[in-house]
mmJSON file of the N, C-alpha and C atoms, coordinates in Angstrom:
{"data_MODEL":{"atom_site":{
"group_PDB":["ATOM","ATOM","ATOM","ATOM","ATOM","ATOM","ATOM","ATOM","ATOM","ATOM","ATOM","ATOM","ATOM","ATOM","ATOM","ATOM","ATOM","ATOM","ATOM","ATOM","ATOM","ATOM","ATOM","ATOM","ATOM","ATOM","ATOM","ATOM","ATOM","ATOM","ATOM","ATOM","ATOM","ATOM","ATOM","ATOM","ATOM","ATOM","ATOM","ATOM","ATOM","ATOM","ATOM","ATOM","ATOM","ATOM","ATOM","ATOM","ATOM","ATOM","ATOM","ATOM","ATOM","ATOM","ATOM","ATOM","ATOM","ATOM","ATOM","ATOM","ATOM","ATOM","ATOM","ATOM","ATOM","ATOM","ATOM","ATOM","ATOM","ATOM","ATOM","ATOM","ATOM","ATOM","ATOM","ATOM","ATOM","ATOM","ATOM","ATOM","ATOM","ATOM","ATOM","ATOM","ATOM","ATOM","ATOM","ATOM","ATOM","ATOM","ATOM","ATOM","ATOM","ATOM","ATOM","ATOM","ATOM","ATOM","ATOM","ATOM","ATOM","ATOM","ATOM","ATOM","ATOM","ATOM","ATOM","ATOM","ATOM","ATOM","ATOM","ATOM","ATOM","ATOM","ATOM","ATOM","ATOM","ATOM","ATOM","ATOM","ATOM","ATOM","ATOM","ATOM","ATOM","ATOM","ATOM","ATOM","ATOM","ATOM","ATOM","ATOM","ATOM","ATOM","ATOM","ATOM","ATOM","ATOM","ATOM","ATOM","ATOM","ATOM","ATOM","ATOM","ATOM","ATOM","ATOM","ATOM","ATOM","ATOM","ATOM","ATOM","ATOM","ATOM","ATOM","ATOM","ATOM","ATOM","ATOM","ATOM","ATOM","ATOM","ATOM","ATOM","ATOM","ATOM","ATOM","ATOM","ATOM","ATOM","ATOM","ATOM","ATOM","ATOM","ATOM","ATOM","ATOM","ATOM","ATOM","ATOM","ATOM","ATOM","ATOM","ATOM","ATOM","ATOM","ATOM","ATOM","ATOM","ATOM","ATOM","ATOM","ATOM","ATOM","ATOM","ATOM","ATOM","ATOM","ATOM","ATOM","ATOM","ATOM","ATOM","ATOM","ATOM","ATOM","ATOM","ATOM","ATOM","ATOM","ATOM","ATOM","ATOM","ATOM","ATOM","ATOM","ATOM","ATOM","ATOM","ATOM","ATOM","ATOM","ATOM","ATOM","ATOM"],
"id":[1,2,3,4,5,6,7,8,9,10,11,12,13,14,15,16,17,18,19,20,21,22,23,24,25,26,27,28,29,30,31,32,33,34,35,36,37,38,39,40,41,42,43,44,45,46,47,48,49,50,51,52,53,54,55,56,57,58,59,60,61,62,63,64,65,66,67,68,69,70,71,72,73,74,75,76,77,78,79,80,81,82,83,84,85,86,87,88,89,90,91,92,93,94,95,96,97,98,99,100,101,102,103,104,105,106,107,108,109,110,111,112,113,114,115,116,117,118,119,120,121,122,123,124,125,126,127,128,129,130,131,132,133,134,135,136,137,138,139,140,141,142,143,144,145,146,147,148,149,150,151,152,153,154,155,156,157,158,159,160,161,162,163,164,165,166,167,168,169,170,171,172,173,174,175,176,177,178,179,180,181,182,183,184,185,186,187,188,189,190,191,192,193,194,195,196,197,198,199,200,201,202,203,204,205,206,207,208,209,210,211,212,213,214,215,216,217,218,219,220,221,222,223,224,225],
"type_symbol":["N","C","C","N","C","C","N","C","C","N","C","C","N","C","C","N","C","C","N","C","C","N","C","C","N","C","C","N","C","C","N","C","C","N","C","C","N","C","C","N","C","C","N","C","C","N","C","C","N","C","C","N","C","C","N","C","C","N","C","C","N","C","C","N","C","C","N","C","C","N","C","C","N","C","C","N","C","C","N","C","C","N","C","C","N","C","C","N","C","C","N","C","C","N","C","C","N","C","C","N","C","C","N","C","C","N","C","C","N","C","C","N","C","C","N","C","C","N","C","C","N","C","C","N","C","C","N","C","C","N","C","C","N","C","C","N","C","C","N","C","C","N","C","C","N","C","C","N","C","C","N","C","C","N","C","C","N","C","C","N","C","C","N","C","C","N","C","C","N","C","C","N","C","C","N","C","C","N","C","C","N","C","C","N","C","C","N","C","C","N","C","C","N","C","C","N","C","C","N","C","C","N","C","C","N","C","C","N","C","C","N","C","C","N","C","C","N","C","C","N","C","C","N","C","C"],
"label_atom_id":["N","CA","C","N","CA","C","N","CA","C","N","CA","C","N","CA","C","N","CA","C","N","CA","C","N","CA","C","N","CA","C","N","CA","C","N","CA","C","N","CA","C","N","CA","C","N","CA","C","N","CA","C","N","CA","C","N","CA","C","N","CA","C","N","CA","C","N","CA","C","N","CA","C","N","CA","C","N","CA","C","N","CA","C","N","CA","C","N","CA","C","N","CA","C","N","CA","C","N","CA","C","N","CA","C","N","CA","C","N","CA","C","N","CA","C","N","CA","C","N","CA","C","N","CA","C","N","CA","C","N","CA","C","N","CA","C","N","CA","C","N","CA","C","N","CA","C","N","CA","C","N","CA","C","N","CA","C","N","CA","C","N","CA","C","N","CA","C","N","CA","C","N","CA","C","N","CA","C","N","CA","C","N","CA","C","N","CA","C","N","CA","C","N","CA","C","N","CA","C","N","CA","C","N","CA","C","N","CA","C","N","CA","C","N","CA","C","N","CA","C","N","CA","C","N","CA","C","N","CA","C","N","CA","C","N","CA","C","N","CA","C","N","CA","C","N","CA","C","N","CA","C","N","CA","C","N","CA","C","N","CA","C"],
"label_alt_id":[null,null,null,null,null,null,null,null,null,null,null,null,null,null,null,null,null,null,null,null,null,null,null,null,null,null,null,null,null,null,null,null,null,null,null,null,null,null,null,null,null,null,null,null,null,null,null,null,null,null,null,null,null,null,null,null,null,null,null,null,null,null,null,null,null,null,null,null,null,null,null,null,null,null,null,null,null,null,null,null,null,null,null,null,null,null,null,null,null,null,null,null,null,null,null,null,null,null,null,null,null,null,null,null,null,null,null,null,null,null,null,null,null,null,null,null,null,null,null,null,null,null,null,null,null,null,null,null,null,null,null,null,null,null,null,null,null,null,null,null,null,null,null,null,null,null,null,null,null,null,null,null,null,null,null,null,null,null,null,null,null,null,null,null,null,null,null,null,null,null,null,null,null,null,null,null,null,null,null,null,null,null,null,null,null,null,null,null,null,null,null,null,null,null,null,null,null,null,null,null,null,null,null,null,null,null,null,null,null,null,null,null,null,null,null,null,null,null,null,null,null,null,null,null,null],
"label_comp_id":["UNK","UNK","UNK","UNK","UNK","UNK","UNK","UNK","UNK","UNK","UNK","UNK","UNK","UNK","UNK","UNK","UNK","UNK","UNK","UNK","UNK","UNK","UNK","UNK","UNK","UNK","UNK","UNK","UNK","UNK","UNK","UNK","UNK","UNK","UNK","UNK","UNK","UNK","UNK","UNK","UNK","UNK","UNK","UNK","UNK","UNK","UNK","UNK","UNK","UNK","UNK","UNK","UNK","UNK","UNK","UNK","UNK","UNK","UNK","UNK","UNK","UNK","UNK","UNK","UNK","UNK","UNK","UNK","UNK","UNK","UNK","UNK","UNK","UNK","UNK","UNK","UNK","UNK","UNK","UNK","UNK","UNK","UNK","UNK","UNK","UNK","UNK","UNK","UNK","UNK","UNK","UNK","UNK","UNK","UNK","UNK","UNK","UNK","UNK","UNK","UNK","UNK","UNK","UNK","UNK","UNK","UNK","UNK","UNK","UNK","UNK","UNK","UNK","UNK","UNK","UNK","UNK","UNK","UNK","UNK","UNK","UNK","UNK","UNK","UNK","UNK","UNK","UNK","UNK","UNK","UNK","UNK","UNK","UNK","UNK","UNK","UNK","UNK","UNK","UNK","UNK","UNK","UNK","UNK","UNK","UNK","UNK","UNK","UNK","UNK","UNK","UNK","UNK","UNK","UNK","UNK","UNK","UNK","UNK","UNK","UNK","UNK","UNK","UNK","UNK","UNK","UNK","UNK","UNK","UNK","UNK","UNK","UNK","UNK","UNK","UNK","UNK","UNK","UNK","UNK","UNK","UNK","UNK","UNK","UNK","UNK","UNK","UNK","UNK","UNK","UNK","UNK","UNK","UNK","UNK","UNK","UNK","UNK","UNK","UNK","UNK","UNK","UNK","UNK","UNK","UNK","UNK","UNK","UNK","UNK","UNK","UNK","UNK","UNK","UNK","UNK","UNK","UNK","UNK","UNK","UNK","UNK","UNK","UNK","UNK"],
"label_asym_id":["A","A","A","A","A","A","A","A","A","A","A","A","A","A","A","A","A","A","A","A","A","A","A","A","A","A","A","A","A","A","A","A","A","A","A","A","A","A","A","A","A","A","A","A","A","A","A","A","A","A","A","A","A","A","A","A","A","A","A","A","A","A","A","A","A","A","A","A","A","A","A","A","A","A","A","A","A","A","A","A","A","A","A","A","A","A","A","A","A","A","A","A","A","A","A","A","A","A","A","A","A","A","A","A","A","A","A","A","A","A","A","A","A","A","A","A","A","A","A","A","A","A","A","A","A","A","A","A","A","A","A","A","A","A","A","A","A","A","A","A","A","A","A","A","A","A","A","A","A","A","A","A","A","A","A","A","A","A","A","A","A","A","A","A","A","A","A","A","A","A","A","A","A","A","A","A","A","A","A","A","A","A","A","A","A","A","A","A","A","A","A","A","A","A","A","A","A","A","A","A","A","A","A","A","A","A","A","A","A","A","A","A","A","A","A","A","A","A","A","A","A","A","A","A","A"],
"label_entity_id":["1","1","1","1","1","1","1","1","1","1","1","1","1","1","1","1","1","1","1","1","1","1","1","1","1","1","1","1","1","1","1","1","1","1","1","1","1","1","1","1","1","1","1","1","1","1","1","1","1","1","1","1","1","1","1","1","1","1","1","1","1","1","1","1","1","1","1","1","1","1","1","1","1","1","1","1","1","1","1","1","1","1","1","1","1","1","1","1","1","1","1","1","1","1","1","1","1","1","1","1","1","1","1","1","1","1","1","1","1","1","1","1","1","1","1","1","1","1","1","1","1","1","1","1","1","1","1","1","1","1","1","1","1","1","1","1","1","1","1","1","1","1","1","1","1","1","1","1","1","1","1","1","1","1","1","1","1","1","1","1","1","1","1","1","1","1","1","1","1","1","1","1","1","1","1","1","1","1","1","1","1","1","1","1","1","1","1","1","1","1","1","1","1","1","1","1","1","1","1","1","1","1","1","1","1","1","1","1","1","1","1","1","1","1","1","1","1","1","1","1","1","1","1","1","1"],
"label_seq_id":[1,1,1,2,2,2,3,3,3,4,4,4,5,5,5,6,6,6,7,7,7,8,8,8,9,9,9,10,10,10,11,11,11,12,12,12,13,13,13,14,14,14,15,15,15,16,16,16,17,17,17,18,18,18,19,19,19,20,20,20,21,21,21,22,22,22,23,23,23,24,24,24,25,25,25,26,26,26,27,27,27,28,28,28,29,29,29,30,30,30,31,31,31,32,32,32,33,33,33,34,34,34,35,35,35,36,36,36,37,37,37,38,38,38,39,39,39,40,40,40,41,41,41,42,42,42,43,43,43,44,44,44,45,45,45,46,46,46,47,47,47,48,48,48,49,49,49,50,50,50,51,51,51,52,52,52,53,53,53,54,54,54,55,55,55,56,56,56,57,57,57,58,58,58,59,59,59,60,60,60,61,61,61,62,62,62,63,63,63,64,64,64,65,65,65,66,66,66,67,67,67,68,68,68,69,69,69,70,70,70,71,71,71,72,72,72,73,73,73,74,74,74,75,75,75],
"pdbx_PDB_ins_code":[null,null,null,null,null,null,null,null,null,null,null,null,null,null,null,null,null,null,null,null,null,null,null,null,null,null,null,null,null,null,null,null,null,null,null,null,null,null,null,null,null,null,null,null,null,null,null,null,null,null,null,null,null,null,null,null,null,null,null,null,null,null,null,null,null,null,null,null,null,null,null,null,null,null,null,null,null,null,null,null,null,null,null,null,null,null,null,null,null,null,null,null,null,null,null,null,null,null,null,null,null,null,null,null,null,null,null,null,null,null,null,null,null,null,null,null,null,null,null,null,null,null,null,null,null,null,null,null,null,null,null,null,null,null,null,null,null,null,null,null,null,null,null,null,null,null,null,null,null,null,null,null,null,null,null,null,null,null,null,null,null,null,null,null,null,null,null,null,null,null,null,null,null,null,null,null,null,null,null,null,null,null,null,null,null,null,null,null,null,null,null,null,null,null,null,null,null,null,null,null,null,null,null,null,null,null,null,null,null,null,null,null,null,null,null,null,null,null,null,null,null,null,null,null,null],
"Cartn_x":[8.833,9.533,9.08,9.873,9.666,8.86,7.956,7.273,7.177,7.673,7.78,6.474,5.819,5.124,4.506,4.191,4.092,2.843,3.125,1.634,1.809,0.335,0.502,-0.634,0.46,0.087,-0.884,-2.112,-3.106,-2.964,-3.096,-2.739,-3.055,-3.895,-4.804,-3.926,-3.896,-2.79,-3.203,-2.554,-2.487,-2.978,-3.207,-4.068,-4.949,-5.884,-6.847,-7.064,-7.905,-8.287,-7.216,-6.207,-4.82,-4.553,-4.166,-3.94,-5.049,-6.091,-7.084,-7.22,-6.145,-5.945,-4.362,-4.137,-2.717,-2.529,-1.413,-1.304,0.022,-0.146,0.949,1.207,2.528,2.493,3.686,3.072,3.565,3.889,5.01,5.423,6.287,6.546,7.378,5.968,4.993,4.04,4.343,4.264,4.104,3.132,3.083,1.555,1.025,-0.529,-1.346,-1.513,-1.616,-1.831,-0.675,0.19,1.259,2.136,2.04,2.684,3.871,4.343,5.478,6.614,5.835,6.558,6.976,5.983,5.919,5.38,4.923,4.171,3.625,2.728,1.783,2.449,2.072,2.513,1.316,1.156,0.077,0.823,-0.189,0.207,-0.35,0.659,0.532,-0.234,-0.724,-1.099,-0.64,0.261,1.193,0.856,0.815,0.736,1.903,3.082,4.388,3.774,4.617,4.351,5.051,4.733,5.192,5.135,5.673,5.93,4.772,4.042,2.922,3.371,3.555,3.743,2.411,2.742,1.913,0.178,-0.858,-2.09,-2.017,-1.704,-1.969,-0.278,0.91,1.62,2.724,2.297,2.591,4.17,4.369,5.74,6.693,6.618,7.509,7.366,6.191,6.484,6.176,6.037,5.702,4.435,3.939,2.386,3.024,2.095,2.161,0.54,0.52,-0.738,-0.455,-1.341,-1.266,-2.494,-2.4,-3.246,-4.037,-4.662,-5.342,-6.109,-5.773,-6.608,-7.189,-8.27,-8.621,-9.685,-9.459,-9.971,-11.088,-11.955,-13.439,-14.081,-14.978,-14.901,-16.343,-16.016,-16.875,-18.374,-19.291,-20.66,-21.311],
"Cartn_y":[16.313,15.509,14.053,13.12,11.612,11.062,10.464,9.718,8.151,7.84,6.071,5.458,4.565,3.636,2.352,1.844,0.532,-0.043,-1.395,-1.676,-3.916,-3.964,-5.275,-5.604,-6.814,-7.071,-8.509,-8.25,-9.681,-10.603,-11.783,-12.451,-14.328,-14.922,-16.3,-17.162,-17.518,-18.585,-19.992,-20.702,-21.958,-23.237,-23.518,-24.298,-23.596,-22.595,-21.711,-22.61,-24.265,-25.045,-24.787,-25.55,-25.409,-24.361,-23.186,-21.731,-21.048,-20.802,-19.734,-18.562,-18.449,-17.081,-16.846,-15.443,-15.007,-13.324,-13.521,-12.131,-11.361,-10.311,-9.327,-8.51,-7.968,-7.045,-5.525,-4.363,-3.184,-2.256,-2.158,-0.996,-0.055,0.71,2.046,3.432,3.309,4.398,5.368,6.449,7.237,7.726,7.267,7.202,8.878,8.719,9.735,10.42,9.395,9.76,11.182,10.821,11.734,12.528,12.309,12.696,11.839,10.725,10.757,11.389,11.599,12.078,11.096,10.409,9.164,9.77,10.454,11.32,12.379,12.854,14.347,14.741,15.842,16.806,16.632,16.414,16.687,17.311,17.514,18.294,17.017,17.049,16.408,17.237,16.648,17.202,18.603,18.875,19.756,21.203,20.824,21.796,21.743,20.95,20.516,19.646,20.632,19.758,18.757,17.582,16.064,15.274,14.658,13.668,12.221,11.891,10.801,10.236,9.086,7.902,8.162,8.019,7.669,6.972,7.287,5.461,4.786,5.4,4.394,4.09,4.422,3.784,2.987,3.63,3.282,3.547,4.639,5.523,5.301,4.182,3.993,4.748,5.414,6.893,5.776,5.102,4.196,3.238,3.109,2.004,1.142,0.093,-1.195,-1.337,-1.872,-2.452,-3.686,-4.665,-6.12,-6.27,-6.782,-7.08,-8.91,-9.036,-10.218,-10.763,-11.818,-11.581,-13.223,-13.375,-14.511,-15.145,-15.955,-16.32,-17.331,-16.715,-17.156,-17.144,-18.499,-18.665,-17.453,-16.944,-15.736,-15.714,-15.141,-15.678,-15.212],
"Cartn_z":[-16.038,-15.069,-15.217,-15.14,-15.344,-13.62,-14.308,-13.254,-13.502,-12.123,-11.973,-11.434,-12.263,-12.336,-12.566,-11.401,-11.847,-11.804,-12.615,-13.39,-13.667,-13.389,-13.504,-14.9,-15.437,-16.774,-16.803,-17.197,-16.886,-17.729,-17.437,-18.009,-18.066,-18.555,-17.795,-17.517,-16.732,-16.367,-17.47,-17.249,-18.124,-17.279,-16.124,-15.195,-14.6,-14.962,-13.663,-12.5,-13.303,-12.011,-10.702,-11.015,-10.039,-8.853,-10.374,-9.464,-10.175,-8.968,-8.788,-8.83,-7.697,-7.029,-7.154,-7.365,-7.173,-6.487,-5.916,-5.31,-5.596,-5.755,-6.059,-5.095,-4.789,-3.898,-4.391,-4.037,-5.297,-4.07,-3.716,-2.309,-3.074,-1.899,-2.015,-1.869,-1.979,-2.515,-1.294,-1.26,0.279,0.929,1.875,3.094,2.713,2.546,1.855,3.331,4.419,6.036,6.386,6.504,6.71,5.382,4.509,3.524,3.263,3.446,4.069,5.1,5.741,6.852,8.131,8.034,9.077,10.62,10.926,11.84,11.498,13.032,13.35,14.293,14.272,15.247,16.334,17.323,18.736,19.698,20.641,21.576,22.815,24.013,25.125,26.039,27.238,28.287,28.999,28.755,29.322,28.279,27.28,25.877,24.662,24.912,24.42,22.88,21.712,21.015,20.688,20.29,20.311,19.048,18.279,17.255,17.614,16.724,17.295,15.407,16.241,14.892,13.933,12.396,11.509,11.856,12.335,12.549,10.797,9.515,8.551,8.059,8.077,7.478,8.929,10.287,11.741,11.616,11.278,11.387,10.195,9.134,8.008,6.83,6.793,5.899,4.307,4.28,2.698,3.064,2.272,1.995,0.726,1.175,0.072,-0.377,-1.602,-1.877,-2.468,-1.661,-2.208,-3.006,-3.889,-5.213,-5.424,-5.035,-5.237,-6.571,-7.127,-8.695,-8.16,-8.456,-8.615,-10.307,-10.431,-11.928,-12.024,-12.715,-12.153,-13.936,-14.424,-15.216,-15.875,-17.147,-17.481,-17.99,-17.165,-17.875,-18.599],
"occupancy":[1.0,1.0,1.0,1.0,1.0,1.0,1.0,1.0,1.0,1.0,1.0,1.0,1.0,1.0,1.0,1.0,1.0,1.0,1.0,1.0,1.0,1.0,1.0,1.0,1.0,1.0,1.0,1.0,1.0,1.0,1.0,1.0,1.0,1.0,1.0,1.0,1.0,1.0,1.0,1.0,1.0,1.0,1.0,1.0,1.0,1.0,1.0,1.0,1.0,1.0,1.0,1.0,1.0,1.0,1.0,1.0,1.0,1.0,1.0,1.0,1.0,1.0,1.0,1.0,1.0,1.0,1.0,1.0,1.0,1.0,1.0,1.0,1.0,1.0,1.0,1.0,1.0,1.0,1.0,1.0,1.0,1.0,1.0,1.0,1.0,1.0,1.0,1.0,1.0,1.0,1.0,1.0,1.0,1.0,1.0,1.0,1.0,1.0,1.0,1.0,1.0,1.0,1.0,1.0,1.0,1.0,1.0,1.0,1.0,1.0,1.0,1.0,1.0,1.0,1.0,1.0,1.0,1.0,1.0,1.0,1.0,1.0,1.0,1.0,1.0,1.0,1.0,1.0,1.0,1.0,1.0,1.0,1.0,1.0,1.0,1.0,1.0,1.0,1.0,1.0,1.0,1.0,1.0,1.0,1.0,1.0,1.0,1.0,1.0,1.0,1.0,1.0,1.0,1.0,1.0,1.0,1.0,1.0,1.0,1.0,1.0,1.0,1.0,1.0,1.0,1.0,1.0,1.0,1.0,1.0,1.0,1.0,1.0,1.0,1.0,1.0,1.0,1.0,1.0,1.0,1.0,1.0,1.0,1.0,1.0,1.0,1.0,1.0,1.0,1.0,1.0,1.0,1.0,1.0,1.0,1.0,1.0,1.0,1.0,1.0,1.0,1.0,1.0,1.0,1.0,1.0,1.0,1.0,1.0,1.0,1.0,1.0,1.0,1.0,1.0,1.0,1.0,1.0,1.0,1.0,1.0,1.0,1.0,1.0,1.0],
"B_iso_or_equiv":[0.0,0.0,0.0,0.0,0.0,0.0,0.0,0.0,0.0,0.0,0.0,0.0,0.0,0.0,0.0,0.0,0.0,0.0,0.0,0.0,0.0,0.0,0.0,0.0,0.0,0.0,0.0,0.0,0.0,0.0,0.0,0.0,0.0,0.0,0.0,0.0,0.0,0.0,0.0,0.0,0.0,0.0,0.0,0.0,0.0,0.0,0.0,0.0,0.0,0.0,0.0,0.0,0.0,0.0,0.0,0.0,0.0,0.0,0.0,0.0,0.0,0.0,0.0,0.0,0.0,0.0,0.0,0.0,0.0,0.0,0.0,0.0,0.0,0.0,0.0,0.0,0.0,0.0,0.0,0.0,0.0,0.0,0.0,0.0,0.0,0.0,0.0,0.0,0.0,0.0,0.0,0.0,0.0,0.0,0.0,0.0,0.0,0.0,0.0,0.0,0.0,0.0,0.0,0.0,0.0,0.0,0.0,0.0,0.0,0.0,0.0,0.0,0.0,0.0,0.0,0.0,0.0,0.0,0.0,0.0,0.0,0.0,0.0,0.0,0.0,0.0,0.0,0.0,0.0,0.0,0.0,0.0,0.0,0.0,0.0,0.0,0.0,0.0,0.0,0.0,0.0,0.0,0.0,0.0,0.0,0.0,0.0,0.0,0.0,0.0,0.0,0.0,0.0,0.0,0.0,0.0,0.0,0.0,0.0,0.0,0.0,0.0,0.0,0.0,0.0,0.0,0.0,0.0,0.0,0.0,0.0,0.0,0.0,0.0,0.0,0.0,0.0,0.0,0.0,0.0,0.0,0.0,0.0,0.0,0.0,0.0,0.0,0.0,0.0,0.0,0.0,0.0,0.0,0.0,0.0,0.0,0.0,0.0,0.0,0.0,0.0,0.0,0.0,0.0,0.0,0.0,0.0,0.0,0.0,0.0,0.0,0.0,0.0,0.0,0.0,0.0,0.0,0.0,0.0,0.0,0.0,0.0,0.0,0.0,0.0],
"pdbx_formal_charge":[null,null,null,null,null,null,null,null,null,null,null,null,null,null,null,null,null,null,null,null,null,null,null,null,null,null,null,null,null,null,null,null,null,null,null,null,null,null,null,null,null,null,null,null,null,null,null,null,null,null,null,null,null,null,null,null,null,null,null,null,null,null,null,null,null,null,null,null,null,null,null,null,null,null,null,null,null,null,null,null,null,null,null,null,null,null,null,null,null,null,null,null,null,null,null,null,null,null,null,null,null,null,null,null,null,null,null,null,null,null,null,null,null,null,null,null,null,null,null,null,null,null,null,null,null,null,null,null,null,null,null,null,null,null,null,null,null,null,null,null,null,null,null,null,null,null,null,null,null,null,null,null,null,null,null,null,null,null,null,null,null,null,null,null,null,null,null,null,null,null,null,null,null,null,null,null,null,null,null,null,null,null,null,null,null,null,null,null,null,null,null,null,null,null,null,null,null,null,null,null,null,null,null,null,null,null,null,null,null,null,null,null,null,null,null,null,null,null,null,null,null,null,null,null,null],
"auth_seq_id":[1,1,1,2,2,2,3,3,3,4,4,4,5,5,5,6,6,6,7,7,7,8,8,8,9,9,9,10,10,10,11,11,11,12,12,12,13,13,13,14,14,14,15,15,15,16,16,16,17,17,17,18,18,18,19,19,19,20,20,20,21,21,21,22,22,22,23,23,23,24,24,24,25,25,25,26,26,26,27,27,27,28,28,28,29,29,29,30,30,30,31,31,31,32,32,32,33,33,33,34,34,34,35,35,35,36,36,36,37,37,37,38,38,38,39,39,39,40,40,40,41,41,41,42,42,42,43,43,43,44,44,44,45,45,45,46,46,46,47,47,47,48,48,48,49,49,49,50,50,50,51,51,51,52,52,52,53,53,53,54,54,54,55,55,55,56,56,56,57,57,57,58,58,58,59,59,59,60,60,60,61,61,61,62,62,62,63,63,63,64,64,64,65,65,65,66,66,66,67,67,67,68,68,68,69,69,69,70,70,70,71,71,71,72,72,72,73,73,73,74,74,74,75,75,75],
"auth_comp_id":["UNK","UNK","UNK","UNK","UNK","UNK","UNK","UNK","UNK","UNK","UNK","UNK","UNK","UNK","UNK","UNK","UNK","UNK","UNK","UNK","UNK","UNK","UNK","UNK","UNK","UNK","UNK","UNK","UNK","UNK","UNK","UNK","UNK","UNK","UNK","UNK","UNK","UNK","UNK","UNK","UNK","UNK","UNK","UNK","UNK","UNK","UNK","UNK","UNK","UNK","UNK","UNK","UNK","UNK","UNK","UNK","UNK","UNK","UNK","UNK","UNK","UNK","UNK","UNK","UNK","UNK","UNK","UNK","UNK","UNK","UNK","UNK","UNK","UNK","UNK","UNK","UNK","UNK","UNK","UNK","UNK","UNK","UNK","UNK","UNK","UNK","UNK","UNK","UNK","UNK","UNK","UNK","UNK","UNK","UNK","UNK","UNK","UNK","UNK","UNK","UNK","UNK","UNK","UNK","UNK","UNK","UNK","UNK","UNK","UNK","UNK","UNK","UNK","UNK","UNK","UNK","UNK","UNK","UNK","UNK","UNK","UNK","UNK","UNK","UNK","UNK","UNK","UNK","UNK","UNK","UNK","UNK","UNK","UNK","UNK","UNK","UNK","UNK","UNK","UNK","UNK","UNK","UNK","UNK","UNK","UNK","UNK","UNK","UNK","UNK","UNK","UNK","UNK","UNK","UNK","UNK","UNK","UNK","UNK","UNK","UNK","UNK","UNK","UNK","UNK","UNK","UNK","UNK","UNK","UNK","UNK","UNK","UNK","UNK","UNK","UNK","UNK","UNK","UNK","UNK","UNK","UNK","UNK","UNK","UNK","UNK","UNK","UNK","UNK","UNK","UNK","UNK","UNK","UNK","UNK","UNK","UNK","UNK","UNK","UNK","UNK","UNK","UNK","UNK","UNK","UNK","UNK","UNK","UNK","UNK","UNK","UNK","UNK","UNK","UNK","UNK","UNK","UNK","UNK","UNK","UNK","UNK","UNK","UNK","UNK"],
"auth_asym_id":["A","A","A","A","A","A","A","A","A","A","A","A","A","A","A","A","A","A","A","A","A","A","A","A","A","A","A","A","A","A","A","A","A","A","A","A","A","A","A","A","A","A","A","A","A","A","A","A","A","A","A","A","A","A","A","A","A","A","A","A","A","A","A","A","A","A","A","A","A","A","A","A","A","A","A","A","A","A","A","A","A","A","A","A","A","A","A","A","A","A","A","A","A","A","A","A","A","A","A","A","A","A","A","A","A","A","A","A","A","A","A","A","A","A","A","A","A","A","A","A","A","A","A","A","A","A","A","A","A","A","A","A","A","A","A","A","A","A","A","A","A","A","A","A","A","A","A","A","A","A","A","A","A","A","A","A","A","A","A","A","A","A","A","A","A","A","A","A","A","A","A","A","A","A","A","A","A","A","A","A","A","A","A","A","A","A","A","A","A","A","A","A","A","A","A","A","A","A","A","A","A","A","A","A","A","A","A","A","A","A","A","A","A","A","A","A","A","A","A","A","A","A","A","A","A"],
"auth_atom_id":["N","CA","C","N","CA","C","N","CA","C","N","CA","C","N","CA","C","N","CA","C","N","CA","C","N","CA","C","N","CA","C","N","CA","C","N","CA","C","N","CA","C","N","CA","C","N","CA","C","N","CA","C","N","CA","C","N","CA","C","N","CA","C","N","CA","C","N","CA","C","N","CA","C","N","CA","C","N","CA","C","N","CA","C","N","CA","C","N","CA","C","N","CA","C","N","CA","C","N","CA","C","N","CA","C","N","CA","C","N","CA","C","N","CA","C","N","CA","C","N","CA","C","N","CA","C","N","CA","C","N","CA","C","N","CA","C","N","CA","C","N","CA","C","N","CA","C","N","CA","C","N","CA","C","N","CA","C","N","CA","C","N","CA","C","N","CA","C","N","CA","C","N","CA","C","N","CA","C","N","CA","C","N","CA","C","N","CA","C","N","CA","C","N","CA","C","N","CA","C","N","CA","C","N","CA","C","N","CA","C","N","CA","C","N","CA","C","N","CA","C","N","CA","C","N","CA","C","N","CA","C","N","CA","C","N","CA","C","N","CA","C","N","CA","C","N","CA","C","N","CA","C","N","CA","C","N","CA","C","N","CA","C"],
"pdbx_PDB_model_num":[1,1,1,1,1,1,1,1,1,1,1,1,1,1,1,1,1,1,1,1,1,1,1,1,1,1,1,1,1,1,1,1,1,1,1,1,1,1,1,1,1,1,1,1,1,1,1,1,1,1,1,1,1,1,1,1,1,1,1,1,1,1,1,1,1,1,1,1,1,1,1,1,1,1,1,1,1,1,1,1,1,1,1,1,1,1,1,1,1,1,1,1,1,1,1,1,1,1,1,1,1,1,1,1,1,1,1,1,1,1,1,1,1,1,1,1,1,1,1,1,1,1,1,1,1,1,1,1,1,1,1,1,1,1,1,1,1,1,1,1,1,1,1,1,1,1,1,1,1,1,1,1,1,1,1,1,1,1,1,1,1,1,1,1,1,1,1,1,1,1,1,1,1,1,1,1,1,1,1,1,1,1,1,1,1,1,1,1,1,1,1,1,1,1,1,1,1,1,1,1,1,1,1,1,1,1,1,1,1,1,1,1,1,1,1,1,1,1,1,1,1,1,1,1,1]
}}}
């Protein structure tokens, strides 16, 4: 089965002084929290079970990872 992946290609910029730092940002992944599901199942006071939003993707069922590179001269 084909699997989609993505990948960032390094690369020195041509002013480091200038631009230092750069950031990438790589979404779609699906929250490891819920499975993608975008919730849990709990139970309320009563004993009723209930739908409780995602706490790591906060109900959108996808994660992002932002990528920070900064360029620092090599010693």
């Amino acid at each position: 089965m084909s699997k989609k992946q993505q990948a960032l290609i390094l690369s020195a910029p041509l002013f480091g002084d200038v631009h230092p730092k750069e950031q990438h940002e790589f979404n779609g992944f699906p929250c490891s929290g819920c499975q993608g599901n975008g919730w849990h199942w709990k139970e309320d006071k009563w004993g009723d079970r209930i739908k409780e939003p995602c706490s790591v993707c906060g109900g959108t069922r996808k994660l992002k990872a932002v990528v920070t590179i900064e360029w620092k001269a090599d010693s």
